[in-house]
N, C-alpha and C positions, 0 to 999 in steps of 0.2 A: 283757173279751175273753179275758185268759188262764184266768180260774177256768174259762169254760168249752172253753177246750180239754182244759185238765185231766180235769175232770166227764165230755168226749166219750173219752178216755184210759180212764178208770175203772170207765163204764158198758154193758156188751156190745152191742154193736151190735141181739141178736136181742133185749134190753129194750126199744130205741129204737122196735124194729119192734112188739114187743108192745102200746105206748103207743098208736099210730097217729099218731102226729103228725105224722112227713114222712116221705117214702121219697123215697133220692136213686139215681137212676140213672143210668150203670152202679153198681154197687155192688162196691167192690173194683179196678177196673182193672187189669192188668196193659198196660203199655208201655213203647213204646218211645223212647229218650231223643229227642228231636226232635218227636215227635207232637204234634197237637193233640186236644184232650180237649173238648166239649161234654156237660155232665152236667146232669139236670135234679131239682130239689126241689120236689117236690108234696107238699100239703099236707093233712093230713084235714080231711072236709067239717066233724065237731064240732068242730073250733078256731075256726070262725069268723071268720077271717083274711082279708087279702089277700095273696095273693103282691108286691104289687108294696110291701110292706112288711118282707119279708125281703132278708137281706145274706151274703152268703157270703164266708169267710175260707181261708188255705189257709197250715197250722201255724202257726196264731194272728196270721193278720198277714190284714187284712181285705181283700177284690181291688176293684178300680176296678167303679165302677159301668158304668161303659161295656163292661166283659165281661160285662152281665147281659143278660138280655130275656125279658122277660113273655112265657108261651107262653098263660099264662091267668089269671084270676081266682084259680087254687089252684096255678097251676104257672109257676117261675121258673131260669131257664135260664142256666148261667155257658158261657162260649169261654177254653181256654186254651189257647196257641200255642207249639210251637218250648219243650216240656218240659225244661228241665233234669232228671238223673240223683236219683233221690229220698235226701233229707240222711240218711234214716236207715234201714238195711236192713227193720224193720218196716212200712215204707212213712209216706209223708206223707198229714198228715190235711186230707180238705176239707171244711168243717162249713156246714152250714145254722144261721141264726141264724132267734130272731125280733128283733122290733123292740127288746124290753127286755133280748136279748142269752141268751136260756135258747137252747138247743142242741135245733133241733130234729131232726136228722140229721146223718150224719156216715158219709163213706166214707173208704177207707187208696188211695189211689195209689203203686204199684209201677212205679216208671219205671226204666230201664238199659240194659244189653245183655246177650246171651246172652253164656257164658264163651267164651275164646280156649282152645287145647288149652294144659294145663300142660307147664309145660318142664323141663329139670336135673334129671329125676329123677335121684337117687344114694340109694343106702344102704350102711350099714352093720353087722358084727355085730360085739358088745361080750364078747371073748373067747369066742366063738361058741357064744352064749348063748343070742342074742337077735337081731334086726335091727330096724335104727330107717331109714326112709326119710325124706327130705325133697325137694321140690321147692319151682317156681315158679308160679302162676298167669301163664297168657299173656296178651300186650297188656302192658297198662298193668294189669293185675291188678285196677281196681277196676269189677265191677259194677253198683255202687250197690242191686242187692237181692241177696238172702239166695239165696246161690250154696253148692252142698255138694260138698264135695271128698271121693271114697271112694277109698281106696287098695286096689287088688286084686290079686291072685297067685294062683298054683299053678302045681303040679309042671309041668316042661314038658313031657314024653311022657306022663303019665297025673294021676290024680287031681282032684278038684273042686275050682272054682274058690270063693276065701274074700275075707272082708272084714277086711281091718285092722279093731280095733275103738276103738285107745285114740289117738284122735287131740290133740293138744298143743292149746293157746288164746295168747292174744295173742301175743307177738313171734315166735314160732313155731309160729306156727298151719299151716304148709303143711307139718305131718309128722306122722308114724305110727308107733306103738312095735309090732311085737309080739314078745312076752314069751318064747316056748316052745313048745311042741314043732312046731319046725324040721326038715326032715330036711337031712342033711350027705351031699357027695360025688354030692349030683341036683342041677340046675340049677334054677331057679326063674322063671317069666314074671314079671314085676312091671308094672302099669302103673297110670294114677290116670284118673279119669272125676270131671268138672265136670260139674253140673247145675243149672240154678235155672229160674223157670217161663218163661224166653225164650227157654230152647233148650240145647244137652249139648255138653262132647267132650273126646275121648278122647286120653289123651298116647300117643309110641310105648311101647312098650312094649322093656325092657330084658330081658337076661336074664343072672344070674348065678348062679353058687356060692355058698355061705354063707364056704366056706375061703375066698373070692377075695376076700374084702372083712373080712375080721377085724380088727379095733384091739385094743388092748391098755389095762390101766390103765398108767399112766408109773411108770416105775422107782421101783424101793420104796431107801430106806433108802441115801436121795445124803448124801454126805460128800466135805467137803473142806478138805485138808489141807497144809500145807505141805513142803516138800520137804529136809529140815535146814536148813540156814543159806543156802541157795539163796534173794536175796531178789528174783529175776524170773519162778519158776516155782512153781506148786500142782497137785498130784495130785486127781484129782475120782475118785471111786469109786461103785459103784451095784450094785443087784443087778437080776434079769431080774426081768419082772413076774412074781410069785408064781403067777396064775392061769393060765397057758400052762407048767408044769413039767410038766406031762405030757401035752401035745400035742409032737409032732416038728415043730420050724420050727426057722428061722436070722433070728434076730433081726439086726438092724445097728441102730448108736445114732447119737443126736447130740446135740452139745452146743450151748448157747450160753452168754456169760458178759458180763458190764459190770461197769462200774465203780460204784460206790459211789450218785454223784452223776451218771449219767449215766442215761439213756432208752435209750440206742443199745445193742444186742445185738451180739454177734460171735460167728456162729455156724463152729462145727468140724465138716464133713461129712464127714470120711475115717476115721471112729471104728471103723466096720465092727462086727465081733458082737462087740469087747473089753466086758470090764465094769470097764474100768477107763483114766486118759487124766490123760497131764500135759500142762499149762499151759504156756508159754514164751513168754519175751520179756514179761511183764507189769511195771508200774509196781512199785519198792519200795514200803513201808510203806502199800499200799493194798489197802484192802478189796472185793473182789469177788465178787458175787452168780451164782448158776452154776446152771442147770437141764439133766437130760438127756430124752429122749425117743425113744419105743421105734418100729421097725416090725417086724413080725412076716414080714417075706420068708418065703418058701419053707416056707410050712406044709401041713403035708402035702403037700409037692412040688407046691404051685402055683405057678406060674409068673408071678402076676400081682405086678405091683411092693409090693403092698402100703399100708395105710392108715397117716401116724404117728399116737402118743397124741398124748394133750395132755402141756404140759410137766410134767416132776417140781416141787412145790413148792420155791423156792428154796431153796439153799443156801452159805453164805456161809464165808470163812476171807479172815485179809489174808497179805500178803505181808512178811519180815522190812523190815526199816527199814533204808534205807544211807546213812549218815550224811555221807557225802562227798558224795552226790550232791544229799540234799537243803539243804547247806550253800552250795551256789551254785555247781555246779561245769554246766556248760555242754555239751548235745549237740554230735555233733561235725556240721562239715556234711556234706551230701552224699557231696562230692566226697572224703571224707577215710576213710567208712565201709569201703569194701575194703582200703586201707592196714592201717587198723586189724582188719579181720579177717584177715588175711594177718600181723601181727607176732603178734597171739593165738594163732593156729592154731601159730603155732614156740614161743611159750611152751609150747605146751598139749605138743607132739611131742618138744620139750627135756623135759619135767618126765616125760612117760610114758616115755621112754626109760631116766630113773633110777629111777623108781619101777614098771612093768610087765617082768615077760618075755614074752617070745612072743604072741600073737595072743589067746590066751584071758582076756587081761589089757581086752584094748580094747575094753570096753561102757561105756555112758551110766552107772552107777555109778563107773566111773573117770573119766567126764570129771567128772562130779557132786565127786568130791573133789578134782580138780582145780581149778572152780571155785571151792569153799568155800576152799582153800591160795590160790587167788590173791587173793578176797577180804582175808581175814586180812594176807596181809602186804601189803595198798594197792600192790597191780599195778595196772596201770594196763586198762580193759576199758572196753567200749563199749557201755552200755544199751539203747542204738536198734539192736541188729545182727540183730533179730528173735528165732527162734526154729531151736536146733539141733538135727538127731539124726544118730544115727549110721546112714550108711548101708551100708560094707560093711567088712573086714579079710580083706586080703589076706596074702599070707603067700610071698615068694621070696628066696631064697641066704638066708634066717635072717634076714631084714627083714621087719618088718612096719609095716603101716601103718593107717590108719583116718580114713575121710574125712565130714567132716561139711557138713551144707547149713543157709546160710539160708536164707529166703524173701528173693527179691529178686535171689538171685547170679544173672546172669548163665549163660546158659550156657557161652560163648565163654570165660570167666575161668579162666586156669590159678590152682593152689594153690601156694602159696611152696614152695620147697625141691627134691630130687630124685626126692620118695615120688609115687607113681603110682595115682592114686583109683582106683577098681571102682566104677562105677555101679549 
C-alpha cells in the first residue's frame, strides 16, 4: 500500500494520463473543509479490468468499501463526507488502485478555508537603514492549503505601488525585510494581502515614517565597575550605538541587572540620555550581571516614543566583600529601619561638618568617602536602607545642608536634627 503511494508521489500525474490506465475525476479538487467530494475512477478499455475489482485509498490508508459504487463495468465511484482540513498544504493524495495494488490514478485534494484578514501589522527600521515588517495571519492562522502572504507599500501621496521581496521561513514566516532604498521624512502605506485558491484579504493598512519607527543596535562597549571600597554600589558605563552618531536624536537608556544565581531581572527606567549610572543598595561580595539598552526618542524631532534595542550583551563586576556582614550579623527589622536611617543621616552631617566647608563640599563623592570612613572604622550602617542620592544643598546664615532619599521613606517622615531639606 505504501510503496504505492510513494510511486503516485513520484510519478507526474500527466504520465499517469499518458498510460491510459485510469482517469479519476474531479482531478485536483479545490474545497472546502466540510464538503462532501464524490470522485469517480474509470478505467481503459485495453486493461481489461473490472471496475468492481479496484479499491481506493486516501494518503495511503485504504477507504471503507461501503463509500464505493459501481457506476459501471470500467467505472467505480468513492462518496466522502464532512472533509476534514487537508494534513499537508501540497494537498492529500486519493489514489485508484488495482487489484494487485499497482496505482492506477491518482488525484491531490485541497480542502480549507480562504484566509482571515492578517492583523498586527508592525514594523520597523534598523538604524534607518532598512524596514523589517511582521504581522499576524487572522482567525486561527491555519488554512490548511498553500495560502501566500505579499507584503505591499508605497509613497503615500505619490509613487508606485511595490512588493516586499525577501520574505523570512519557519518560525517567522509572517515577515518581510526590505533592504534599501527607502525614502526618509515621506510617509509610507504598508499593508499585507493573503491569497490561496479559496478566496484573498486584505489587512488595514498602516501608515508610517521610516524616522517614526527606528531601533538602534544596543549600547557598544558596557562596563562595570566598582565604586572603591563602597561594597553596596557598582558604576555601569556604555557608550551610544556607534551607528546613530550622525543622525540628531535624544537617546534615553535602561538598565537591568540580577544577581549571579538568579533569573529575576531589576530593571532601572529613570536612566534618561546618561551614558553612564550607579548601582545602590546591592548585596556585598556578589557578583552581578548588568545589560543596558537604547531608544532612539526624538530623531529628527519626531515625536513618536520610539522603538528599544535588544539588550547589550551581559556584563558582569562583584561587589567588595563585608566581612561583618557576612560573618552572621543580622538585618534589622522593619520597624527599626528609619531609626537607623535617622542615627546615619547625623553621623553622616556630624562627620561633613568636620571634614566640608560650605555647600560646594556636599556631593555624592563626599558622601562616597564618608561611607568608605565609616566602613573602615566598623560604624555601625544598615544594608537593607536601599539606595541614596543627593537631592539638593541649600545654603542659609552660612549653614548648609544636603538631604538624601531612600526608596521607601515616607513622605510624611521628618529628617533628624534642625537642617531643613529642599526637595
Amino acid at each position: 500500500m505504501f510503496p504505492s503511494v510513494l510511486f503516485l508521489l513520484l510519478v507526474p500525474h500527466a504520465l499517469l494520463a499518458s498510460r491510459q490506465a485510469a482517469v479519476i475525476s474531479p482531478q485536483d479538487p479545490v474545497l472546502r473543509i466540510g464538503s462532501s467530494l464524490t470522485a469517480t475512477c474509470t478505467l481503459s478499455p485495453e486493461l481489461g479490468l473490472h471496475a468492481s475489482t479496484l479499491y481506493w485509498a486516501l494518503n495511503g490508508m485504504s477507504l471503507s468499501s461501503s463509500t464505493y459504487s459501481l457506476v459501471s463495468p470500467d467505472t467505480l465511484s468513492v462518496t466522502l463526507h464532512n472533509l476534514s482540513g487537508s494534513r499537508q498544504q501540497s494537498g492529500d493524495n486519493l489514489v485508484c488502485h488495482g487489484a494487485d495494488g499497482h496505482v492506477l490514478a491518482g488525484s491531490c485534494l485541497y480542502v480549507g478555508i480562504p484566509p482571515e484578514k492578517p492583523v498586527n501589522l508592525t514594523c520597523w527600521s534598523h538604524n534607518t537603514k532598512d524596514l523589517s515588517c511582521r504581522w499576524s495571519p487572522g482567525g486561527r492562522g491555519e488554512t490548511h492549503v498553500r495560502t501566500k502572504y505579499t507584503l505591499k507599500y508605497k509613497l503615500r501621496w505619490y509613487g508606485r505601488e511595490k512588493e516586499c521581496e525577501i520574505y523570512s521561513t519557519g518560525k517567522h514566516r509572517y515577515s518581510c525585510y526590505i533592504p534599501r532604498n527607502l525614502a526618509l521624512f515621506t510617509p509610507y502605506e504598508i499593508w499585507v494581502e493573503a491569497a490561496n485558491q479559496l478566496g484573498s484579504a486584505t489587512s488595514d493598512i498602516i501608515t508610517l515614517d521610516v524616522l517614526d519607527v527606528v531601533t538602534t543596535d544596543p549600547p557598544a562597549s558596557v562596563h562595570v565597575s566598582r565604586v572603591g571600597d563602597l561594597e553596596d554600589q557598582l558604576t555601569v558605563r556604555w557608550a551610544s550605538p556607534p551607528e546613530l552618531k550622525d543622525i540628531l536624536f535624544q537617546a534615553k537608556y535602561q538598565i537591568r541587572y540580577r544577581l549571579e544565581d538568579s533569573a529575576e531581572w531589576k530593571v532601572v527606567d529613570d536612566v534618561g540620555n546618561q551614558t553612564s549610572c550607579r548601582l545602590a543598595g546591592l548585596r556585598p561580595g556578589t557578583v552581578y550581571f548588568v545589560q543596558v539598552r537604547c531608544n532612539p526618542v526624538g530623531i529628527y524631532g519626531s515625536r513618536k516614543p520610539g522603538i528599544w534595542s535588544d539588550w547589550s550583551h551581559p556584563a558582569a563586576a562583584s561587589t567588595p566583600s563585608n566581612k561583618r556582614l557576612q560573618s552572621g550579623s543580622c538585618d534589622p527589622k522593619p520597624g527599626e529601619q528609619n531609626s537607623t536611617l535617622r542615627r546615619e543621616l547625623k553621623q553622616f552631617f556630624g562627620w561633613a561638618r568636620k571634614h566640608a566647608s560650605g555647600c560646594s563640599g556636599m556631593s555624592i563623592k563626599l558622601y562616597d568617602q564618608w561611607r568608605v570612613w565609616l566602613q573602615k572604622t566598623h560604624r555601625t550602617r544598615n544594608q537593607s536602607l536601599g539606595i541614596f542620592s543627593v537631592f539638593s544643598c541649600a545654603r542659609s546664615s552660612g549653614a548648609s545642608a544636603a538631604f538624601f532619599c531612600r526608596t521607601g521613606l515616607e513622605p510624611t517622615e521628618t529628617l533628624p536634627g534642625p537642617l531643613s531639606p529642599t526637595r
